[in-house]
C-alpha positions as a Markdown table, in Angstrom:
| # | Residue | x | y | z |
|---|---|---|---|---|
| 1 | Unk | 116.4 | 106.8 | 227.1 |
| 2 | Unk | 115.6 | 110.2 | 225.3 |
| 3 | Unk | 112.7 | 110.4 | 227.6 |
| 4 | Unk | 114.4 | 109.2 | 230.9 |
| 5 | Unk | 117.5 | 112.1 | 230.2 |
| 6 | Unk | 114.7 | 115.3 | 230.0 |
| 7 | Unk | 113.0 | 114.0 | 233.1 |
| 8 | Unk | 116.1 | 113.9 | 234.8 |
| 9 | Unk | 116.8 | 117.2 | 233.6 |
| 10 | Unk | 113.4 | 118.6 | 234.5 |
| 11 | Unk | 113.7 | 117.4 | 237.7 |
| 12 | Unk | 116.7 | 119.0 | 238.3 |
| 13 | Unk | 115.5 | 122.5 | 237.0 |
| 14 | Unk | 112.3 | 122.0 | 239.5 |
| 15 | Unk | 115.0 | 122.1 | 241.9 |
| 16 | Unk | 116.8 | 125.1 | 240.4 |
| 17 | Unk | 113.6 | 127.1 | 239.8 |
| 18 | Unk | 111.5 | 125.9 | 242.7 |
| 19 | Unk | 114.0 | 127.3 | 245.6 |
| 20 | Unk | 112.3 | 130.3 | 245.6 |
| 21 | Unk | 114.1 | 131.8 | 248.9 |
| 22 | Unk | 117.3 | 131.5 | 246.8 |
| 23 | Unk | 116.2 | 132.3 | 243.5 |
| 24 | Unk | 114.6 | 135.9 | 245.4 |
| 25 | Unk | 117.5 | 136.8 | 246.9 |
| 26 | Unk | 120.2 | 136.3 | 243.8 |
| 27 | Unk | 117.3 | 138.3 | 242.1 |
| 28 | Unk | 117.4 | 141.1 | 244.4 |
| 29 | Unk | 121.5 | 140.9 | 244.7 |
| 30 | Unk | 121.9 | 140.9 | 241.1 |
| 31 | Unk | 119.6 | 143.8 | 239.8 |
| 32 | Unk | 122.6 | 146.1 | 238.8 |
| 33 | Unk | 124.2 | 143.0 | 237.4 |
| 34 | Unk | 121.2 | 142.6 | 235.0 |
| 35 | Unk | 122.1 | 143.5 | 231.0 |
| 36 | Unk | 118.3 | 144.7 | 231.7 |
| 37 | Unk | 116.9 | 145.4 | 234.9 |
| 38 | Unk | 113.5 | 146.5 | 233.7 |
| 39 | Unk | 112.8 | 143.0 | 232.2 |
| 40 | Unk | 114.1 | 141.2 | 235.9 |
| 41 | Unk | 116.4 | 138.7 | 233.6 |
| 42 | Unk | 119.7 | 137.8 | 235.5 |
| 43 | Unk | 122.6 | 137.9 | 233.7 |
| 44 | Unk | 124.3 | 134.8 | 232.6 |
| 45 | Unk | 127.2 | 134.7 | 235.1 |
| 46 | Unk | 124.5 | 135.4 | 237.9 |
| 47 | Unk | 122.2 | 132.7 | 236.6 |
| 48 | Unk | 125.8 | 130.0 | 236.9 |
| 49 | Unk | 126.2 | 131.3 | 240.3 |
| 50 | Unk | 122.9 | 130.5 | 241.3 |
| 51 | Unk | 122.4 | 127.1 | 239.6 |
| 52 | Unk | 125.9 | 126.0 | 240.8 |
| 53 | Unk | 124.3 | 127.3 | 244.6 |
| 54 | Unk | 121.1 | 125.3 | 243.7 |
| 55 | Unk | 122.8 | 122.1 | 242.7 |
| 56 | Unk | 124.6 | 122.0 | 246.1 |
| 57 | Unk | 121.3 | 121.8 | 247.8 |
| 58 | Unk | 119.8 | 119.2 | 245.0 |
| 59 | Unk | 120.9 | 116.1 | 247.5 |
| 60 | Unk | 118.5 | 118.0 | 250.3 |
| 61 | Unk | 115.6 | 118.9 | 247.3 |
| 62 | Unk | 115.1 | 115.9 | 246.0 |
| 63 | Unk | 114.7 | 114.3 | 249.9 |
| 64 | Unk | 112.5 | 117.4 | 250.9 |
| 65 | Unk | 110.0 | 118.0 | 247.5 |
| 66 | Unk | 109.9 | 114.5 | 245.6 |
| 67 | Unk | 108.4 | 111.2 | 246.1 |
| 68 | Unk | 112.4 | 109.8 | 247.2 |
| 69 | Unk | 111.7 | 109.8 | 251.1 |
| 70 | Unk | 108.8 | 107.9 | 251.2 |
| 71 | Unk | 110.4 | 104.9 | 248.1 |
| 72 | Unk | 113.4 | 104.5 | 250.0 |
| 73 | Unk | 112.3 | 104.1 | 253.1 |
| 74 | Unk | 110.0 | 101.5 | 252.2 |
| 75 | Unk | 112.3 | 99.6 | 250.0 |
| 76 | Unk | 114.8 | 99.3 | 253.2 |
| 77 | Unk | 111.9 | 97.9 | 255.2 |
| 78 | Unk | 110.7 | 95.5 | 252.7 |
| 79 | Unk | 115.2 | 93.9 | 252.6 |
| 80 | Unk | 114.8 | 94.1 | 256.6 |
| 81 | Unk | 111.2 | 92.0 | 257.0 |
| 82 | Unk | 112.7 | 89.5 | 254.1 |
| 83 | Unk | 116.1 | 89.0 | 257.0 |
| 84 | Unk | 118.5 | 89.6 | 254.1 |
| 85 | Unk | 120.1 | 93.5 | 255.3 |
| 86 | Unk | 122.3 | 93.6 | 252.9 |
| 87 | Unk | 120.6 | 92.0 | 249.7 |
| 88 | Unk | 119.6 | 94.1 | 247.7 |
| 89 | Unk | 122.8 | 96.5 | 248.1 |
| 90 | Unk | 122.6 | 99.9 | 249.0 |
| 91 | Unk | 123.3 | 100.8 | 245.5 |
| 92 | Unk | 120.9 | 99.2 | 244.2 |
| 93 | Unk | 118.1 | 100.2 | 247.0 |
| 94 | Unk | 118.9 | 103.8 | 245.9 |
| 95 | Unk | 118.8 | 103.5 | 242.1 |
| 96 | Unk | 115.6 | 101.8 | 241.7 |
| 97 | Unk | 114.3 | 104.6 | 244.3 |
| 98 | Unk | 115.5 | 107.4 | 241.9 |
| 99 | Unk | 114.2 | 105.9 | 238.9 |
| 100 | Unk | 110.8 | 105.0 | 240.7 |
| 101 | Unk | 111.0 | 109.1 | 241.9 |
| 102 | Unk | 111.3 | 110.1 | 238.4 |
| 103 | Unk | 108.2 | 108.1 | 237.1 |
| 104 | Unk | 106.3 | 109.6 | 239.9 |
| 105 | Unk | 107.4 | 113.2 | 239.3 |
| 106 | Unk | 107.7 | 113.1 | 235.7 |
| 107 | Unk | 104.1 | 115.1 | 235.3 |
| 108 | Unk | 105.0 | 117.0 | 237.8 |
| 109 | Unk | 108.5 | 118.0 | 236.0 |
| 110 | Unk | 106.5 | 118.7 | 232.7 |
| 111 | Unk | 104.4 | 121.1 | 234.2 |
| 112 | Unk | 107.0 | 122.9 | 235.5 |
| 113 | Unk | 108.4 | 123.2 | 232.2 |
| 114 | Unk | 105.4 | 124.1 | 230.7 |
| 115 | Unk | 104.6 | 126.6 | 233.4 |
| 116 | Unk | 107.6 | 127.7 | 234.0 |
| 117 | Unk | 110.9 | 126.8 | 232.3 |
| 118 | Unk | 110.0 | 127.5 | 228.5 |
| 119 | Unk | 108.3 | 130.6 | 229.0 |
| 120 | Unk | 111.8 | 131.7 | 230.8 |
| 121 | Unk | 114.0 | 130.3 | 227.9 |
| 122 | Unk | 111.4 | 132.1 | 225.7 |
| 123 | Unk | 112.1 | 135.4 | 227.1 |
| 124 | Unk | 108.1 | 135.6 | 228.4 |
| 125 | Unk | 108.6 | 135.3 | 232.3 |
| 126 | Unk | 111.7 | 136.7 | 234.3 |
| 127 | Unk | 114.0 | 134.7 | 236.8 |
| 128 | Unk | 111.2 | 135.7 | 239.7 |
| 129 | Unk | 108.4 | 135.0 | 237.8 |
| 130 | Unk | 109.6 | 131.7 | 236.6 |
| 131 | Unk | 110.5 | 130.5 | 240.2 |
| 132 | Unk | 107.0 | 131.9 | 241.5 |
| 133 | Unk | 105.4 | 129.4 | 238.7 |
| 134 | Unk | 107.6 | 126.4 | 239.4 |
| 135 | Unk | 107.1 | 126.1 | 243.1 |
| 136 | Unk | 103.1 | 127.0 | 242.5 |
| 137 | Unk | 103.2 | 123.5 | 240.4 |
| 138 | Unk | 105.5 | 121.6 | 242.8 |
| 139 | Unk | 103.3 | 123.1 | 245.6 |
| 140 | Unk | 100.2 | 121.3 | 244.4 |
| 141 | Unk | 102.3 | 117.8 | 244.5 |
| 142 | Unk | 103.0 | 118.9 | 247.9 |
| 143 | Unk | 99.9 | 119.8 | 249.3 |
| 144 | Unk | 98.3 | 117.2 | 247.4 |
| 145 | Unk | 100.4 | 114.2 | 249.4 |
| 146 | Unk | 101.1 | 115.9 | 252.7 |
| 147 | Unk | 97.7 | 115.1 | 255.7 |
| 148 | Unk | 95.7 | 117.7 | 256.9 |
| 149 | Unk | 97.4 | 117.6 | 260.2 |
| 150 | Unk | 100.8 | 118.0 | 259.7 |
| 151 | Unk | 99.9 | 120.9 | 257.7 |
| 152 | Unk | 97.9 | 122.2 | 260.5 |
| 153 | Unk | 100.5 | 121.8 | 262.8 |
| 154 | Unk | 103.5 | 123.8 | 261.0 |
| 155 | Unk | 100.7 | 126.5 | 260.0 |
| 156 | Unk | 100.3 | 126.7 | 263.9 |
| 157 | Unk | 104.2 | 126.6 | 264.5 |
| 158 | Unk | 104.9 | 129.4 | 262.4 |
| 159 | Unk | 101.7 | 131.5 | 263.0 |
| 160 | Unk | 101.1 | 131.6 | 259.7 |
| 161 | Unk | 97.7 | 133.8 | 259.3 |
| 162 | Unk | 95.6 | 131.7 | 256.5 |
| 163 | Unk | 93.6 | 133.2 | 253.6 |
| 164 | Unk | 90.5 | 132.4 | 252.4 |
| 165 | Unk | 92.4 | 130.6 | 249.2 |
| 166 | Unk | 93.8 | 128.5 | 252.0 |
| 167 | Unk | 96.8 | 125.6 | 251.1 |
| 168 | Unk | 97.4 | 127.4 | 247.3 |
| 169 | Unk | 98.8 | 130.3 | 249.4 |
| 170 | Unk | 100.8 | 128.6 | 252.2 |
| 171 | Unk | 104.5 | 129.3 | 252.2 |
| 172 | Unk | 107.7 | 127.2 | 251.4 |
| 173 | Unk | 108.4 | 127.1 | 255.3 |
| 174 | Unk | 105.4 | 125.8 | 256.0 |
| 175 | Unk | 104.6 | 122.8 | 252.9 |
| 176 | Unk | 108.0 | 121.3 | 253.0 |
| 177 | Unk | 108.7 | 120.3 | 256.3 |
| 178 | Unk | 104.8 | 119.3 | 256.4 |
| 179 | Unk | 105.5 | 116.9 | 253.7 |
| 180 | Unk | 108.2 | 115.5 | 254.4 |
| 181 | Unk | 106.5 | 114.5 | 258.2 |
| 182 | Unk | 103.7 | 113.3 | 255.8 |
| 183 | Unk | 106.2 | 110.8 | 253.9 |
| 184 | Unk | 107.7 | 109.8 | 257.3 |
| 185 | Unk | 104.6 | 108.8 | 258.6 |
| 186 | Unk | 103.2 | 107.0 | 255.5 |
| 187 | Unk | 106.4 | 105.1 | 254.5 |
| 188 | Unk | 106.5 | 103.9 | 258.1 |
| 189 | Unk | 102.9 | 102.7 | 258.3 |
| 190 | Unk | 103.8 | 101.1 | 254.5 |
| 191 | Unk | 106.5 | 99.3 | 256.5 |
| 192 | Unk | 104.4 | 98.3 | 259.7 |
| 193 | Unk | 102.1 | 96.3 | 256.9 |
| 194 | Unk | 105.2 | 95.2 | 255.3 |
| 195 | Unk | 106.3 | 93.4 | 258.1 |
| 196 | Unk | 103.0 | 91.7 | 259.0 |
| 197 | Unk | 103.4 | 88.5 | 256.6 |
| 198 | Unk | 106.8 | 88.0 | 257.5 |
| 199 | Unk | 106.4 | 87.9 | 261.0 |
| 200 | Unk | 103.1 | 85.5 | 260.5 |
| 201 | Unk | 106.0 | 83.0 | 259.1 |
| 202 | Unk | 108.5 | 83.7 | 261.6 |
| 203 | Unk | 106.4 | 82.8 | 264.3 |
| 204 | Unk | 105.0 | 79.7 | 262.5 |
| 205 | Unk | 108.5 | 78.4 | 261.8 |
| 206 | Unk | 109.7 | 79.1 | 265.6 |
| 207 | Unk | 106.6 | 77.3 | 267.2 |
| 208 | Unk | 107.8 | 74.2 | 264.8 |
| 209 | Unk | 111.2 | 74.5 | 266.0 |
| 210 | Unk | 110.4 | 74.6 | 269.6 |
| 211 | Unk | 107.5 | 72.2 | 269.4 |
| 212 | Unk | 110.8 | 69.4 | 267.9 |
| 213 | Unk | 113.1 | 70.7 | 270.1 |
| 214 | Unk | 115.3 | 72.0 | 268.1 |
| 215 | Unk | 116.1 | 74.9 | 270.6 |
| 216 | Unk | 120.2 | 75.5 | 269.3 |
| 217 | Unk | 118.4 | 76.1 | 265.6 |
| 218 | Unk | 118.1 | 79.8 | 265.0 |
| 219 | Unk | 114.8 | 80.2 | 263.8 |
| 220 | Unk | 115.6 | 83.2 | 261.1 |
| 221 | Unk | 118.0 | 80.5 | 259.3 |
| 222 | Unk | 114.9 | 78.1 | 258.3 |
| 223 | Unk | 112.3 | 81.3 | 257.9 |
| 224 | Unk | 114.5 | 83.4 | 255.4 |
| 225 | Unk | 114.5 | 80.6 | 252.7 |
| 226 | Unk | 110.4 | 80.7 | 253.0 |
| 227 | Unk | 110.0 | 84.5 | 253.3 |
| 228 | Unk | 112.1 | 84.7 | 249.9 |
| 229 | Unk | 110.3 | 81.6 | 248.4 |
| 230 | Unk | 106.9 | 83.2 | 249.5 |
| 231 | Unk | 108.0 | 87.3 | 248.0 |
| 232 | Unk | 109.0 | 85.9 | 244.4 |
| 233 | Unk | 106.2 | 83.6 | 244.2 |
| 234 | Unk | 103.4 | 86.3 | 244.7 |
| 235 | Unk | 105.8 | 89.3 | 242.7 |
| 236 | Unk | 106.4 | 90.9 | 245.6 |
| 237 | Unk | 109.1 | 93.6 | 243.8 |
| 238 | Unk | 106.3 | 94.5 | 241.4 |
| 239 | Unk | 103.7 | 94.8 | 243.8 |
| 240 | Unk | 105.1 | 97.0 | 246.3 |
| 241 | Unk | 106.5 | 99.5 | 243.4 |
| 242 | Unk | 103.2 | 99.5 | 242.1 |
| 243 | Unk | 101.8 | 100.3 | 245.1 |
| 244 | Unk | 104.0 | 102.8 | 246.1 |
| 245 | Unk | 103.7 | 104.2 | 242.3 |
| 246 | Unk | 99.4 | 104.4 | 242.7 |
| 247 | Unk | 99.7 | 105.9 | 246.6 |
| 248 | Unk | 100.9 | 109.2 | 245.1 |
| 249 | Unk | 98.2 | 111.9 | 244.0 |
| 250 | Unk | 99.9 | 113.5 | 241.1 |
| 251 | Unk | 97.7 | 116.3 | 240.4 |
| 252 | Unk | 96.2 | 116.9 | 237.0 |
């Protein structure tokens, strides 16, 4: 539980400290508002102001820089193919998605805090320099699960002019939205396979139907029993989380 709680809280500070566009411009606002200037700390009613601004946008962070998008998406097409839309619940789609998000992100979340969070609590890094560490380690989670092309294609968008270093230099604007048409993509073609043993059954079970005549009998009300019969029998919960789990490149 100890363990689960400071995940959840590192996560939460990748979010504070990895919104670099924010954290840059309450650093340049609050300079005279600094106890010391020189040393580019915040002051401690600044630093509430911006995690209170932060943690209004953590609903939109954790769908834009974490593993979330691409888990919920393909738990909701794995309830759909089995015919049952509203078992499991939302509620429960949703919490196994954020507790399957933090296993995923958890090395990411230490290496921010390694990187980035203890060396700020410590006094060693300033607010800037902190949040210029952070998104460098989120970035390589990022860049790590987002194709080639979509990267390509918002580098072209925004005419961004690459360096030699090449993706370790590439800005917020241009790895997030690049990601997160990376997850789309993935979690969809996760749920196109999805679907393919289910709709083997549902076209057996409706050639049987029409084959007795049984045209009045809805064919989903004899398949759903089988598709359900068919997922717990082969473990299908704990194959697609561990699947879903081992398709993520968590950088080292």
């Amino acid at each position: 539980m100890k363990r689960l709680l400071r995940t959840l809280g590192a996560l939460c500070a990748v979010a504070l400290l990895g919104d670099l566009c924010i954290a840059q411009e309450a650093v340049e606002a609050a300079a005279v508002l600094s106890d010391d200037p020189a040393e580019g700390s915040l002051s401690t009613a600044v630093e509430i102001a911006v995690l209170l601004t932060v943690l209004s946008l953590l609903p939109a962070i954790l769908v834009t820089v974490t593993s979330f998008t691409r888990i919920v998406i393909v738990l909701s097409f794995v309830r759909r193919a089995l015919s049952v839309n509203e078992l499991p619940p939302n509620p429960v789609i949703i919490g196994l998605a954020l507790f399957l998000t933090c296993f995923v992100m958890a090395p990411v979340a230490e290496r921010v805090n390694e990187a980035a969070i203890s060396p700020y609590n410590d006094g060693e890094l300033s607010f800037e320099e902190a949040g210029e560490a952070a998104w460098t380690e989120l970035r390589g989670f990022l860049v790590a699960n987002t194709r080639e092309a979509e990267l390509q294609l918002f580098v072209e968008l925004s005419n961004y002019q690459a360096t030699d270093e090449g993706a370790e230099e590439l800005p917020m604007s241009v790895v997030v939205p690049a990601f997160v048409l990376s997850e789309l993509k993935t979690a969809f073609q996760m749920g196109f396979l999805l679907f393919l043993p289910f709709l083997v059954i549902d076209l057996v079970v409706s050639s049987i139907l029409l084959s007795m005549g049984m045209f009045m009998l809805p064919p989903v009300m004899i398949s759903t029993p089988f598709k359900i019969l068919v997922f717990v029998l082969v473990d299908g919960w704990g194959l697609i989380c561990s699947s879903m789990i081992q398709s993520f490149q968590v950088v080292a």
